[in-house]
N, C-alpha and C positions, 0 to 999 in steps of 0.2 A: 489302484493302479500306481505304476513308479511316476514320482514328478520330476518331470526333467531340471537339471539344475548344471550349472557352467564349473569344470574341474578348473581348478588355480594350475596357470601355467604361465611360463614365460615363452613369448615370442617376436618375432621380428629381430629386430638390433639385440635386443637383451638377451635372447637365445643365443643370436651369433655371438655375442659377448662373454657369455657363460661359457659356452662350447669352446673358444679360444684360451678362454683361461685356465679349462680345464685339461684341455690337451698338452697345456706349457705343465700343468704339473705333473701331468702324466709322465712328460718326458723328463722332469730333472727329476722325478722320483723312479724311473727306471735305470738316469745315466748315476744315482746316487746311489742304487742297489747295486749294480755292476761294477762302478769303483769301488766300494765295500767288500766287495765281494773278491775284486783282484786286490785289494790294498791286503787284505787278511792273507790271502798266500792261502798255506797249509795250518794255519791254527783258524780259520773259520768256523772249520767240526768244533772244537773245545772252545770257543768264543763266537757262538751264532750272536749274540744280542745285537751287534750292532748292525746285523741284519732285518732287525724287527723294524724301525720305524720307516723307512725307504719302504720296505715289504710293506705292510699296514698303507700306507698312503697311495701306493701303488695300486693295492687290492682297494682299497675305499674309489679312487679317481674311477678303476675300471667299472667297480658297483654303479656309479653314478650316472656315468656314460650311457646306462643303461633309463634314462628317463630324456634320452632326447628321440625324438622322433620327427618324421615328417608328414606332416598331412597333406595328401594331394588335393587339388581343387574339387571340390562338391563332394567331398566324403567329409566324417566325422568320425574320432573318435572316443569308443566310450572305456571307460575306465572304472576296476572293480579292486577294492583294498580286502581281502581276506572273504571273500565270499558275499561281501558289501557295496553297494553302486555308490561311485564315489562322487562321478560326476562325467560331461560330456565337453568336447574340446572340437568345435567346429573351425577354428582358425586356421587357416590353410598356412603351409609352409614349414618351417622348420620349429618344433615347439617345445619347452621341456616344462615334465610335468613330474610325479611324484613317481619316481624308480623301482617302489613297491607296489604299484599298481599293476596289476596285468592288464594291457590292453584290447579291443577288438574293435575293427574298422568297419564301415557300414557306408555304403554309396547315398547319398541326397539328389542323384539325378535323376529328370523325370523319366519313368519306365511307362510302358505301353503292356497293356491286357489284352488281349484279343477272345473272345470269350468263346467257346466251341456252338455250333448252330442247336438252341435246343429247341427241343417240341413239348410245347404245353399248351394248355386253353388258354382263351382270351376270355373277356368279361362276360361274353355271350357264349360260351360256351364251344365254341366251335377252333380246332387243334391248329395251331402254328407254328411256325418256324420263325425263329430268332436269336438274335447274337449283338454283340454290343462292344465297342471298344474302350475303353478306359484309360486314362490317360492320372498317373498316378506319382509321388513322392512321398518320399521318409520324412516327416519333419518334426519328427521325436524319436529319436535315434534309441534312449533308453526304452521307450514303449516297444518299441520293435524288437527289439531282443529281449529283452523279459519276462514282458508282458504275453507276447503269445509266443508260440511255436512254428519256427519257419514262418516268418511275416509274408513271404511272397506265398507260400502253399494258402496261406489264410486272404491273402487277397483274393487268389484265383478260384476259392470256395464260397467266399461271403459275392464276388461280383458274380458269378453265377445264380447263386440264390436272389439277389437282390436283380435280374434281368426276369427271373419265372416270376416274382412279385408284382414286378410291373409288367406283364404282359397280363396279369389277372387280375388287374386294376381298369386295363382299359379293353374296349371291343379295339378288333382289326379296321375295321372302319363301318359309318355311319353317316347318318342324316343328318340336317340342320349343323346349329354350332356344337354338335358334341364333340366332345375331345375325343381322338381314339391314336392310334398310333402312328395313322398314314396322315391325320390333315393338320396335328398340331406337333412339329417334331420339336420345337424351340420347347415347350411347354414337357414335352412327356422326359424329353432328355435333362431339363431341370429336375426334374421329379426324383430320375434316375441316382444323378448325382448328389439329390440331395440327400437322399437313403445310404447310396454308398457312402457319404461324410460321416453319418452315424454307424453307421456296420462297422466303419476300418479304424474310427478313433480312438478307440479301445487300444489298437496296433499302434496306435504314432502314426498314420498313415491319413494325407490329404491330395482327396480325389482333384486335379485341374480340370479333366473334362470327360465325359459321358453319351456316349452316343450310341443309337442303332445302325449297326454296319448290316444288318441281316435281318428282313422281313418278308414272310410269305406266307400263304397258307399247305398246310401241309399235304404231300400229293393227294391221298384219299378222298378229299374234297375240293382238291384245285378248280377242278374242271366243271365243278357243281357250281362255284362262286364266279369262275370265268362268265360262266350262261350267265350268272345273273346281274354279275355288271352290265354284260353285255347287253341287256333287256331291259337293265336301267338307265342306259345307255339310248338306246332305241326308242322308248317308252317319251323320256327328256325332250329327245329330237321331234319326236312328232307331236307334244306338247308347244313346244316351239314353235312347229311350223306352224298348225292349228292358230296357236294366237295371232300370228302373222298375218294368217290367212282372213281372219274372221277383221282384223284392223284394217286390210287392203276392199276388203268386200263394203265395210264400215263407209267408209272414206268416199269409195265409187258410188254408194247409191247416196253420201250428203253431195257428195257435186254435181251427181245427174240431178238432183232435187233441187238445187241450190242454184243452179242455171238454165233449170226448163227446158232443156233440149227433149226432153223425153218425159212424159206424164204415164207413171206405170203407175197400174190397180196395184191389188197386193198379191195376186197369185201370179202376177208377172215378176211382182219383185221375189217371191219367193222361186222362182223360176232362176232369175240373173245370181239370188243369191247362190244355188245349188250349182249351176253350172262354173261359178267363178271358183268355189272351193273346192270342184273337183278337179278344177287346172291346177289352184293354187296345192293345193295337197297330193298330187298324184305322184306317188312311184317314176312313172314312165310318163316320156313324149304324148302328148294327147293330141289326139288325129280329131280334128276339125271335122262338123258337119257343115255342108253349105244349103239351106235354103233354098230350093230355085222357084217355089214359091206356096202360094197358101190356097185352101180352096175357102176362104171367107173373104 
């Protein structure tokens, strides 16, 4: 892989200082071609020479001129001597660096992925829907041109692959503490990101942030998984009430026992027990029976 390495240049004051000096020679070696030039009249043709060093100086200043450039804010430029990486010049502003270098510019701001919604399995095997965003920068400007080919086409291929990896790492979701995709998102989008660091390093390219923008199951099965949240859902609830119930019935027969208001056998208490749980656990309004009286 190419290692990134800083091209010699001058900039700030010392550029603008260069740049000034170089412009004054430019001009007294143009205004010194041109008097030369009217001073000779018509023997100039048969007496060029003293055309040569004004001309020379002239032509060298304009050569020169040619190694200033400007860097705008959060770009970089990289720089190649004969087919050779010379080096990288991220110093914003006005720069001069070596006039034989051909250059090329390269953005360092942060860019956004948005990945298209794919459909793959999860860890259990059952088909999804997913997409992720990516929050991404150049910060090896030579890797990136180099090293791969079209660095953004390589980002938008490697964060694709690296989204169907992680969805067949983890199930859609699950019981207890397992990780899956819906109950630990801080966890699964670390993951993410941490794969993308190793996929796009190769490129000069470091991921800031990684995320799931799109999760679902895919239509074929939507409706199958609805039912059974739904049921796991339902299931939950009447777990719930159950215990509630059986803690309220609990409590009512240590108080009636605990204060004697009422001495029940056991096929009374199993009588108060049945009757209370099916208040406490009923569906619907429960319509009272009244007693009017007993034939014992």
């Amino acid at each position: 892989m190419t290692s990134e390495r800083t091209h010699w240049h001058l900039g700030g004051a010392a550029a603008w200082a260069g740049l000034l000096v170089l412009i004054g020679i430019m001009g007294w070696s143009t205004l010194a071609f041109i008097s030369v030039f009217l001073g000779l009249g018509e023997r100039w043709i048969t007496d060029p020479g003293e055309l040569v060093l004004p001309g020379l100086i002239l032509g060298a200043s304009l050569f020169l001129s040619k190694g200033f450039a400007v860097i705008q804010p959060n770009f970089a430029m990289v720089l190649v001597f004969v087919g050779t990486y010379s080096g990288t010049v991220k110093r914003n502003g006005l720069v001069l660096v070596n006039p034989f270098c051909s250059r090329q510019s390269i953005s360092l701001k942060l860019q956004n992925f948005q990945s298209p919604v794919l459909k793959v399995n999860d860890l259990s095997g059952n088909p999804i829907e997913i997409a992720a965003v990516v929050v991404w920068h150049v910060s090896e400007p030579a890797r990136a041109i180099f090293d791969v080919d079209h660095y953004e086409l390589f980002v938008r291929v490697q964060s694709e692959t690296a989204v169907r990896h992680l969805a067949n790492l983890y199930s859609y979701d699950g019981e207890g503490e397992e990780t899956t995709l819906r109950s630990r998102v801080d966890e699964v989008s670390h993951t993410l990101k941490q794969e993308l660091d190793q996929r796009l390093a190769v490129a000069g390219i470091t991921v800031d942030e990684a995320r799931i923008s799109h999760l679902a199951y895919a239509p074929e099965i939507a409706m199958a998984m609805l039912k059974r949240q739904q049921a796991e859902a339902v299931v939950a609830a009447r777990r719930a009430i159950v215990s509630g119930a059986v803690s309220i019935v609990t409590g009512a027969l240590e108080d009636l026992t605990r204060t004697e208001l009422l001495n029940l056998d056991d096929e009374r208490k199993a009588a108060m027990v049945s009757n209370l749980l099916v208040v406490l656990c009923s569906d619907t309004q429960v319509q009272p029976v009244v007693n009017a009286g007993t034939l014992y």
